[in-house]
C-alpha positions as CSV (number, residue, x, y, z in Angstrom):
1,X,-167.7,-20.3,-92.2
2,X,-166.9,-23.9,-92.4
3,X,-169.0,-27.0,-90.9
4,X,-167.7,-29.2,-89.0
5,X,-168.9,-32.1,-86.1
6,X,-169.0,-32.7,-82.7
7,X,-166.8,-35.9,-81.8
8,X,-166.5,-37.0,-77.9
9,X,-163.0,-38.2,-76.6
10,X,-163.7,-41.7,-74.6
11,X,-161.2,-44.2,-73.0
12,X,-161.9,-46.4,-76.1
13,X,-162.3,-44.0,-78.7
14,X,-160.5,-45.1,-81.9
15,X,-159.6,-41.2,-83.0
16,X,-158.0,-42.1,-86.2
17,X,-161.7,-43.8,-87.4
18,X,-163.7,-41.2,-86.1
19,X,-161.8,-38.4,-87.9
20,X,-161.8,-41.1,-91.1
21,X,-165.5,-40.9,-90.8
22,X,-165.6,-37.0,-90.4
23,X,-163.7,-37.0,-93.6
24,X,-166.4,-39.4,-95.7
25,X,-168.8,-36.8,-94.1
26,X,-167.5,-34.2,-96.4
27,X,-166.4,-32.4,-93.2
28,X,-163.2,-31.3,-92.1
29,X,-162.9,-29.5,-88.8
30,X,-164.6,-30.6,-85.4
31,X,-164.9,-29.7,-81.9
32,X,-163.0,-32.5,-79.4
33,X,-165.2,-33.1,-76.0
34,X,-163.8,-34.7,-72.9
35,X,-165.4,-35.3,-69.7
36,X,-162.9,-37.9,-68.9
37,X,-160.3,-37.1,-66.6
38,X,-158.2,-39.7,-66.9
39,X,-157.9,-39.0,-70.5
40,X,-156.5,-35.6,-70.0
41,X,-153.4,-36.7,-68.2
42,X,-153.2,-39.9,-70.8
43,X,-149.9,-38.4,-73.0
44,X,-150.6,-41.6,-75.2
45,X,-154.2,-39.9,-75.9
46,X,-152.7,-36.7,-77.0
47,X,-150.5,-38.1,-79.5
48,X,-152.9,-40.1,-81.3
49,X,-155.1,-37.3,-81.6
50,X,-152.5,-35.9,-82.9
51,X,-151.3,-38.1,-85.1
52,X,-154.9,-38.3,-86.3
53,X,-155.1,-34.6,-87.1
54,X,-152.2,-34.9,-89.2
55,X,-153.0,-37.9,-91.0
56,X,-157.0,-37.0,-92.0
57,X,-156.3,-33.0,-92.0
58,X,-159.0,-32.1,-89.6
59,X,-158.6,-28.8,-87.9
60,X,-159.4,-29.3,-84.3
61,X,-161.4,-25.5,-83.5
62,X,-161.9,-26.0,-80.1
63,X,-161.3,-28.6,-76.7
64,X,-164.8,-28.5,-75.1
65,X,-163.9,-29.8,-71.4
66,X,-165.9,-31.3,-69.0
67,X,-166.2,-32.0,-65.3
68,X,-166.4,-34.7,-62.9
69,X,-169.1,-35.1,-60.2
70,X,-173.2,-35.0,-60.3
71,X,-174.6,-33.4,-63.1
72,X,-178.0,-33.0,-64.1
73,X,-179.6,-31.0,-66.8
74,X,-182.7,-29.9,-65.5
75,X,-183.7,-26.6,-64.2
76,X,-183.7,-27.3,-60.2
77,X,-181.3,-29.9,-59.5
78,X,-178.6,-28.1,-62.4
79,X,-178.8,-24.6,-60.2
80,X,-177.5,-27.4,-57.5
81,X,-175.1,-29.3,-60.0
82,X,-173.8,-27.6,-63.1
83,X,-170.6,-26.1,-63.9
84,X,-168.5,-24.0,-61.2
85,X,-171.8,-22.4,-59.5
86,X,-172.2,-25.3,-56.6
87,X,-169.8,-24.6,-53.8
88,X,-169.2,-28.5,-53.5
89,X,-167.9,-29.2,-56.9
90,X,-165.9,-25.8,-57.5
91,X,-162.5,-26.6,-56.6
92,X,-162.2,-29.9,-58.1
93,X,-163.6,-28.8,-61.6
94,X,-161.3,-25.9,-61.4
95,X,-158.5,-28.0,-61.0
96,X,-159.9,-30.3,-63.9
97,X,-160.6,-27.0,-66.6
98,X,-157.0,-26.5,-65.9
99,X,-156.0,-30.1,-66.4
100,X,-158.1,-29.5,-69.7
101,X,-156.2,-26.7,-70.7
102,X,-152.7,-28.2,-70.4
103,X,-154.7,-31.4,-72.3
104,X,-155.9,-28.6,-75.2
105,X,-152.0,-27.0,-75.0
106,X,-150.7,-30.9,-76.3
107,X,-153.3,-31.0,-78.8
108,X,-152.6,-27.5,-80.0
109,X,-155.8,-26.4,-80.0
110,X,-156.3,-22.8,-78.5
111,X,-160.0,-21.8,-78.3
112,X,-161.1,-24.1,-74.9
113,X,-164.7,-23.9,-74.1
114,X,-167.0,-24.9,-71.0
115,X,-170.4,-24.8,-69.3
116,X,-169.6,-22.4,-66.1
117,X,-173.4,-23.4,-65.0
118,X,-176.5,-20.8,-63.8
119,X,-174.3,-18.1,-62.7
120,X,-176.7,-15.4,-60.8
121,X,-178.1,-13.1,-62.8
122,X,-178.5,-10.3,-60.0
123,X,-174.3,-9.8,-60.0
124,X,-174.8,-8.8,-55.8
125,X,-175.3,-12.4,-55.2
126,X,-172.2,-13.8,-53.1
127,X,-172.3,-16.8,-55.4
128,X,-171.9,-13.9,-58.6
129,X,-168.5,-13.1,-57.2
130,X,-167.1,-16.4,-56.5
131,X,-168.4,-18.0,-59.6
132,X,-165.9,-15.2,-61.6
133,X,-163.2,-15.8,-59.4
134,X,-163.2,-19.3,-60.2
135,X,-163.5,-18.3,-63.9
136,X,-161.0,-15.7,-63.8
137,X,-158.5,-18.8,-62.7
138,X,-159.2,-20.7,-65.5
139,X,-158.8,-17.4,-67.9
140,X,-155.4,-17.1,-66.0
141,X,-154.4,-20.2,-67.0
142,X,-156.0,-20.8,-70.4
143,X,-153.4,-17.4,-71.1
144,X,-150.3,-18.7,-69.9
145,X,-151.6,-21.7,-72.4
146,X,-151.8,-19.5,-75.1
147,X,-156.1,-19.8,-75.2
148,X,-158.9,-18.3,-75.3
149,X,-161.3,-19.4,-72.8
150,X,-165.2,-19.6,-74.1
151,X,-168.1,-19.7,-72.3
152,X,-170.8,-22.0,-73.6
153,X,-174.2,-20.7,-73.5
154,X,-177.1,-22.2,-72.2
155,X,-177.9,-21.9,-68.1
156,X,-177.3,-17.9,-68.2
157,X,-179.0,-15.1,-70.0
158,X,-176.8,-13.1,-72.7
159,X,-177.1,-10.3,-70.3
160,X,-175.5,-12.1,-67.6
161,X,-172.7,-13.7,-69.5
162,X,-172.0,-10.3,-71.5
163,X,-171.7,-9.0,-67.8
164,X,-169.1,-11.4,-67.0
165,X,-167.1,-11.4,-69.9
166,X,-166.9,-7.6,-69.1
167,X,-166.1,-7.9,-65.4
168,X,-162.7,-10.8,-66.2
169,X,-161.8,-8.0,-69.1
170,X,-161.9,-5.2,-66.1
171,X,-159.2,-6.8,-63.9
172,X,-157.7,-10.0,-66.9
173,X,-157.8,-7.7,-69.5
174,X,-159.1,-8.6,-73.3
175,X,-158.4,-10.5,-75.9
176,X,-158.7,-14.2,-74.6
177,X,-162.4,-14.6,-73.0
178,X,-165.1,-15.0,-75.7
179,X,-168.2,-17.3,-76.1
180,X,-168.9,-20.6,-77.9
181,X,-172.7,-19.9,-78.8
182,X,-175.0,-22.9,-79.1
183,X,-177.9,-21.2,-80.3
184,X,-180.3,-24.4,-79.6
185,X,-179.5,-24.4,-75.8
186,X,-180.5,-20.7,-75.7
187,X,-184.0,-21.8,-76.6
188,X,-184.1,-25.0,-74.2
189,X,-183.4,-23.4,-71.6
190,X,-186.0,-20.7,-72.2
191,X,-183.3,-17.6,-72.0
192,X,-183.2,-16.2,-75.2
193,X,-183.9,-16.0,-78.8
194,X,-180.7,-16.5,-80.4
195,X,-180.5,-14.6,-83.4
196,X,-181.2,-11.0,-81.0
197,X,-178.6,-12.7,-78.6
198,X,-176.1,-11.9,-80.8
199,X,-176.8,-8.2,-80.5
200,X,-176.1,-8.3,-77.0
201,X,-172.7,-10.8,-77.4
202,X,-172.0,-11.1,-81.2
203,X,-168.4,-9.5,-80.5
204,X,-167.5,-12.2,-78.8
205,X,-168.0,-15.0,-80.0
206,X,-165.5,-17.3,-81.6
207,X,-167.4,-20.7,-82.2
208,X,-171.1,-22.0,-82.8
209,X,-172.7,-25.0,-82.5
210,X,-175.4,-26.2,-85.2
211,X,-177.8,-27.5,-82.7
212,X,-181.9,-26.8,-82.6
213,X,-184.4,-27.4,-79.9
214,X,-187.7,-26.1,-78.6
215,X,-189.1,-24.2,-75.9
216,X,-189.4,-25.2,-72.6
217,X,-192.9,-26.2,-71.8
218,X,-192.8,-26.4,-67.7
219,X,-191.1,-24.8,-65.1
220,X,-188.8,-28.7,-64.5
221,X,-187.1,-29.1,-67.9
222,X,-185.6,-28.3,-70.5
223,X,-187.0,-28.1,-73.8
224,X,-186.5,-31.0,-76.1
225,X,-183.2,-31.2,-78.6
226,X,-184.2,-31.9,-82.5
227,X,-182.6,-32.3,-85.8
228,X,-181.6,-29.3,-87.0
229,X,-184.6,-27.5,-89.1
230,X,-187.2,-29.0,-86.8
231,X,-186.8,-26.5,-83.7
232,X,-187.5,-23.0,-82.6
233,X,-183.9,-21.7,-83.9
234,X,-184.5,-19.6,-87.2
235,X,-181.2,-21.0,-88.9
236,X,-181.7,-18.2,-92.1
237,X,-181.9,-15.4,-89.9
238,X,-179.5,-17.3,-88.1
239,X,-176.7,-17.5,-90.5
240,X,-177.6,-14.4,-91.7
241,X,-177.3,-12.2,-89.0
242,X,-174.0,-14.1,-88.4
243,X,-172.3,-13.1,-91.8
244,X,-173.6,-9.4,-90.8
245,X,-171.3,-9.2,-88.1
246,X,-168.6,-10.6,-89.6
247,X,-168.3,-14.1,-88.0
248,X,-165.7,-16.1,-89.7
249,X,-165.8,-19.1,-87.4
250,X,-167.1,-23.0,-87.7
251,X,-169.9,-24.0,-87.6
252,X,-169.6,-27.4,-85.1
253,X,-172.7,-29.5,-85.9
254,X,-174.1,-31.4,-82.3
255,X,-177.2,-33.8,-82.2
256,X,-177.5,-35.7,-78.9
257,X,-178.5,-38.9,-79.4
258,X,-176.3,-41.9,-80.8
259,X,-176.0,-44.7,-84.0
260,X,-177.4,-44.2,-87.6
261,X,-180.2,-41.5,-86.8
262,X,-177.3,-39.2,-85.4
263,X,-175.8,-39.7,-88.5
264,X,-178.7,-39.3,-90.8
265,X,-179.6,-36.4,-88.8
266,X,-175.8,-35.0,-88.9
267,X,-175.5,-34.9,-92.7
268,X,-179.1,-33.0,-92.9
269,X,-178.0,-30.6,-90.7
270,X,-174.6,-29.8,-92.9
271,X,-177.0,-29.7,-96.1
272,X,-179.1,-27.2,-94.4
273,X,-176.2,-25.4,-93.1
274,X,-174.4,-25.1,-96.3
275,X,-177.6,-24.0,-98.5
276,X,-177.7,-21.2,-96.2
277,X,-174.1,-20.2,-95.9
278,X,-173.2,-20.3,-99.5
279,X,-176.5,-19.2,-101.1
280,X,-175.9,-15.7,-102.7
């Protein structure tokens, strides 16, 4: 397991100095995030990421790809807004995960990765069925692409998402759907603990995110994001349970806020994260 960072891709984002930085960091692989997409069909954005990669020698482990329209990360208006789940957005962030995955294919990166939203957890809801259709596109495509597509975690149990996973895999086949676990968000939004989560889903998953957070405290909102050590996430029997079943991955550190305290907060969390990995 290595450690690496989260680094968003803007219009103005100067790629070169963020992976320079990643480097003083003592750090050497990230995850890439885009929610632009004008940046996706930018072929001058590509090749300075690419350019970058090869001139810092960061391994890229996976293109996290957002989506346009109204998002918003609460636990009413997100069953209306997030991911593929709302009818109105569907088609247009379909088109866009595909956009990302041709974006990912010129970057050479092959894990992709995405919120798909609250996708139903009783799998006879109409909404259940259309939801996987509109994933089982994207799998299609992140194939011919040469990638694996990864579910995030967060909006759905790891019941539900194991469910899915298994119903692409009955029609897709496997070998190219797997998850990117962000242990934090399984806490915020109040769906499970993540260390037994991995006992449900540990086969599958191919990246992690080094993120902590607390409980939710009222039916509205999430729980609150914190540095990593400060929130419900048990990072020893975290890690732990991660070497027991044989996960190999990064580790991507993510902390949600911006300027020196995300960095501060961003080297703690690699300290933490090593002592536990490397302790014998």
């Amino acid at each position: 397991m290595k450690i690496g960072v989260l680094i968003e891709l803007f219009e103005d984002t100067d790629i070169d100095a963020k992976f320079a930085e990643l480097r003083l960091m003592g750090m050497e692989s990230c995850q890439l995030v885009c929610w632009n997409r004008r940046i996706l069909h930018d072929d001058s954005a590509a090749e300075a990421v690419n350019r970058a990669v090869e001139k810092h020698g960061v391994k890229i482990s996976a293109f996290w790809c957002g989506w346009e329209g109204r998002k918003v990360w609460d636990f009413y208006e997100g069953q209306l807004t997030l991911g593929l789940v709302p009818s109105d957005y569907r088609v247009e962030r379909v088109k866009m995960l595909m956009e990302g995955s041709d974006f990912a294919k010129k970057i050479h990166v092959t894990d992709f990765a995405t919120h798909v939203g609250y996708m139903p957890e009783n799998p006879y809801d109409p909404k259940y069925a259309q939801v996987l259709l509109a994933c089982k596109a994207v799998v299609e495509k992140c194939k011919e692409n040469g990638q694996n597509f990864l579910f995030e975690t967060g909006q759905e149990t790891p019941v539900t998402l194991k469910r899915a996973i298994q119903d692409i895999e009955k029609e897709l086949g496997k070998g190219n759907v797997g998850i990117n676990l962000d242990p934090a968000n399984l806490i915020m939004y109040g769906k499970a603990n993540p260390v037994d989560a991995l006992d449900v889903f540990g086969e599958y998953v191919r990246g992690i995110h080094g993120k902590d957070g607390l409980y939710p405290t009222d039916g509205h909102h999430l729980g609150a994001e914190v540095p990593l050590g400060q929130g419900k996430v048990n990072y020893p029997a975290f890690i732990a349970r991660l070497k027991e079943i044989g996960y190999e991955g990064d580790i991507t550190i993510e902390r949600e806020i911006s300027g020196e305290e995300q960095k501060k907060d961003i080297l703690m969390a690699k300290e933490i994260l090593e002592r536990l990995i490397y302790q014998r």
